[in-house]
C-alpha positions in Angstrom: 6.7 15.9 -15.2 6.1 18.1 -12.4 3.9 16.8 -9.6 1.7 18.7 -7.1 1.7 17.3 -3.6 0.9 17.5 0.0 2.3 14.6 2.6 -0.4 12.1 3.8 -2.5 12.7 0.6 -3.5 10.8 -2.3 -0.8 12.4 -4.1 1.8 9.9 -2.6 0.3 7.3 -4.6 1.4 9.0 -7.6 4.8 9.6 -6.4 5.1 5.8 -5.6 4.3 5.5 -9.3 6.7 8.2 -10.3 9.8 6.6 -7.7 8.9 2.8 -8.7 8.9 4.0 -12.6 12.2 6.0 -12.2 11.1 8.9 -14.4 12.5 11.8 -13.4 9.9 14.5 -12.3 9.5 17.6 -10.3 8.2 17.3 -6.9 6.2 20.6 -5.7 4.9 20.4 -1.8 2.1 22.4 -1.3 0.7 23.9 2.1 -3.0 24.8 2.7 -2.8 28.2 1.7 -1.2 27.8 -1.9 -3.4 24.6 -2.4 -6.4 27.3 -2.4 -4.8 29.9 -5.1 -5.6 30.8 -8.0 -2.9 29.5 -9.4 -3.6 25.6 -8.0 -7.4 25.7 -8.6 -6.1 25.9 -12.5 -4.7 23.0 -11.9 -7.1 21.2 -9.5 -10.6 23.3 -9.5 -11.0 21.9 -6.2 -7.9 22.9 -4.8 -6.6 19.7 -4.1 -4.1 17.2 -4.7 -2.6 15.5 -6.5 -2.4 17.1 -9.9 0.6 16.6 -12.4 1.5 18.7 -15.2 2.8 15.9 -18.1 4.1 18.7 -20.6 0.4 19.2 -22.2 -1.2 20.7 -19.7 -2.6 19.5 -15.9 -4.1 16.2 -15.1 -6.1 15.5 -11.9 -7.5 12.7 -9.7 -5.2 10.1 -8.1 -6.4 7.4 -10.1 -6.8 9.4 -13.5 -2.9 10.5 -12.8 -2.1 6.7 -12.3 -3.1 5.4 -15.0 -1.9 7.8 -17.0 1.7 7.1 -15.8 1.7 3.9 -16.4 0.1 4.1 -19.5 3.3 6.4 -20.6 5.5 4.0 -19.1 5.4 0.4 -20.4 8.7 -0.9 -20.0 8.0 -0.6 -16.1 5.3 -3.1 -16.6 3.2 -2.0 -14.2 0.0 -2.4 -16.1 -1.2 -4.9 -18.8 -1.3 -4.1 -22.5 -4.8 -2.4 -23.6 -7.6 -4.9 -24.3 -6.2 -8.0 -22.1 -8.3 -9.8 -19.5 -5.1 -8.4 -16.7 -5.8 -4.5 -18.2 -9.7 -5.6 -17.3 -8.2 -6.6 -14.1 -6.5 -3.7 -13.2 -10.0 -1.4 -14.5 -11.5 -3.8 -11.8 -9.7 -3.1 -8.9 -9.8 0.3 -9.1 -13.5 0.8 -9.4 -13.4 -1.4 -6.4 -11.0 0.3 -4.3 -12.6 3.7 -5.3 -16.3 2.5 -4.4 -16.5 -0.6 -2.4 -13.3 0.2 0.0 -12.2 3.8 0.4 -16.0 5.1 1.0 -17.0 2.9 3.9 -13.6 3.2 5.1 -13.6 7.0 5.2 -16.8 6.8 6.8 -15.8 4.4 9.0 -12.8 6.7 10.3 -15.1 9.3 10.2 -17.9 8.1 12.0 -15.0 6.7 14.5 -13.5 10.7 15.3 -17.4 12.0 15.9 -18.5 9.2 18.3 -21.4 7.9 15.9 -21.6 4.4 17.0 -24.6 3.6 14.7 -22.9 5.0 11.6 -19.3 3.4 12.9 -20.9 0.1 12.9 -22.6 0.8 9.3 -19.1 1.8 8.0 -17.7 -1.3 9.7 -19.8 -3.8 8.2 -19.3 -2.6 4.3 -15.9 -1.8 4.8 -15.3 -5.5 6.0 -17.7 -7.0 3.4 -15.0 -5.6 0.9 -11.8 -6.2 2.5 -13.4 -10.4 2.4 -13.0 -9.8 -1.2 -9.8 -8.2 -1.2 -8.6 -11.2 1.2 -9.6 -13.8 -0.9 -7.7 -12.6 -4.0 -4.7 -12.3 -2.0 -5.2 -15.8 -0.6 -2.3 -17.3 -2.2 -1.1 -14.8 -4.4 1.4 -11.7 -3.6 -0.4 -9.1 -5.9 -3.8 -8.5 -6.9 -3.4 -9.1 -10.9 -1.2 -11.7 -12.6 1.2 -12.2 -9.7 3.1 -9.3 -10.2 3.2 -6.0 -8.5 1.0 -3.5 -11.0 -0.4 0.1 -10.5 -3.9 -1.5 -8.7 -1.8 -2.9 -5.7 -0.3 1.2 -5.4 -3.8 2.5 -5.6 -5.5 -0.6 -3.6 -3.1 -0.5 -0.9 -3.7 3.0 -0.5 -7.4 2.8 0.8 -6.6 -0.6 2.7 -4.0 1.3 4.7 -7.0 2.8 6.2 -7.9 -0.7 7.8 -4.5 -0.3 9.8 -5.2 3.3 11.0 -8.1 1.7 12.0 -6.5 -1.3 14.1 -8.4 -3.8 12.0 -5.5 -6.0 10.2 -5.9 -8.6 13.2 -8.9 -9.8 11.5 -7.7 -9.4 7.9 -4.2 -11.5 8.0 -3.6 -11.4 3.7 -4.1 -7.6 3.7 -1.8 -7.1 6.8 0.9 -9.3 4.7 0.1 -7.4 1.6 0.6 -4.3 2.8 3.8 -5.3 4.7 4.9 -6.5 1.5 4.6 -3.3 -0.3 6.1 -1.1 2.4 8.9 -2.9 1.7 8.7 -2.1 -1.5 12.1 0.9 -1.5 10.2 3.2 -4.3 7.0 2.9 -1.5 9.4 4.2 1.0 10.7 6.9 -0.7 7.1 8.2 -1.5 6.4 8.4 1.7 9.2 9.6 3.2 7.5 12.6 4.4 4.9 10.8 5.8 5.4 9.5 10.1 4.7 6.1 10.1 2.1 4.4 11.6 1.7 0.9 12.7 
C-alpha cells in the first residue's frame, strides 16, 4: 500500500487509518511541484492528495480511500459489517461531514482570511446549525456510531477540527471533548506528526 501525501492535508486522515489499522504501507510526501506532474495527475487528475495505490491500481478522495481501508481491514473493526443499521450509520456521517460541515466551515475560514463579514456570518450560522447536530450525538456518547471509535469519527473529526482553528469549541463543549479524545488517540498522533499543532 503506498500512500500519497502532503502534511496538513486530507491525506492525514488516511494515514490515521493506515497507523490505527497497523498495515504496513509506504508513505510518499509530496511538495507542490511533484503534486502537479504528470506522473501524480495519473494518480489524482487534480493533482491532489491523498491518493493510495492498493496493488490494483490508484484510488482517490479522502473519503473513497477511507472506506476502502477499512473495508480491506475488518479485524480492526473500524466499520460495521455491510447492510447493518451502524454501516448506514457510518454512510451517514460522512455525507454529513462532507456536505453539512466541511463546506460552511471552509467558507467560514475563508470568508474569515478576506474580511467578508456578510459571508463570515453566512458561513457561521450553517456551520453552527451542523456542529448542534454533531453535539447532540455526542451528548453522552464517546463516538459517533455504536460507542466505539469507527472510520466516521477519523473523517468527522477531520472537518470539526476546523471549528478549533476557528476558536469556536467554547461554544461547542462535546466536540471540544471529542476531539481531545481522539488526539489522544497514539495512531492520531502519529499521522500527524508532521503537522505543528494547534490549540
Amino acid at each position: 500500500m503506498r500512500l500519497y501525501h502532503r502534511p496538513g492535508s486530507r491525506s492525514a486522515r488516511a494515514r490515521w487509518l493506515l497507523e490505527e489499522i497497523g498495515a504496513p504501507y509506504e508513505l510518499i510526501t509530496l511538495d507542490a511541484e511533484s503534486k502537479q506532474s504528470d506522473e501524480h495527475r495519473a494518480r489524482h487528475p487534480l493533482g491532489r492528495v491523498p491518493a493510495i495505490d492498493d496493488g490494483e491500481g490508484f484510488v482517490f478522495e479522502s473519503a473513497a480511500i477511507l472506506l476502502q481501508l477499512a473495508d480491506l481491514h475488518p479485524e480492526a473493526r473500524l466499520i460495521a459489517p455491510v447492510g447493518t443499521h451502524q454501516r448506514a450509520l457510518v454512510y451517514q456521517w460522512f455525507s454529513f461531514g462532507l456536505t453539512e460541515i466541511e463546506r460552511p466551515a471552509v467558507e467560514l475560514f475563508a470568508a474569515r482570511r478576506r474580511s467578508d463579514a456578510e459571508a463570515e456570518a453566512e458561513a457561521l450560522e450553517r456551520f453552527l446549525l451542523a456542529a448542534a447536530v454533531v453535539e447532540q450525538a455526542l451528548d453522552g456518547h464517546d463516538y459517533l456510531v455504536g460507542d466505539q471509535f469507527s472510520v466516521a469519527d477519523i473523517l468527522c473529526s477531520g472537518v470539526l477540527a476546523i471549528a478549533r482553528r476557528l476558536e469556536l469549541l467554547e461554544t461547542l463543549p462535546q466536540i471540544a471533548a471529542y476531539l481531545e479524545r481522539l488526539d489522544a488517540r497514539p495512531a492520531r498522533q502519529r499521522a500527524y506528526s508532521d503537522v505543528p499543532a494547534t490549540k
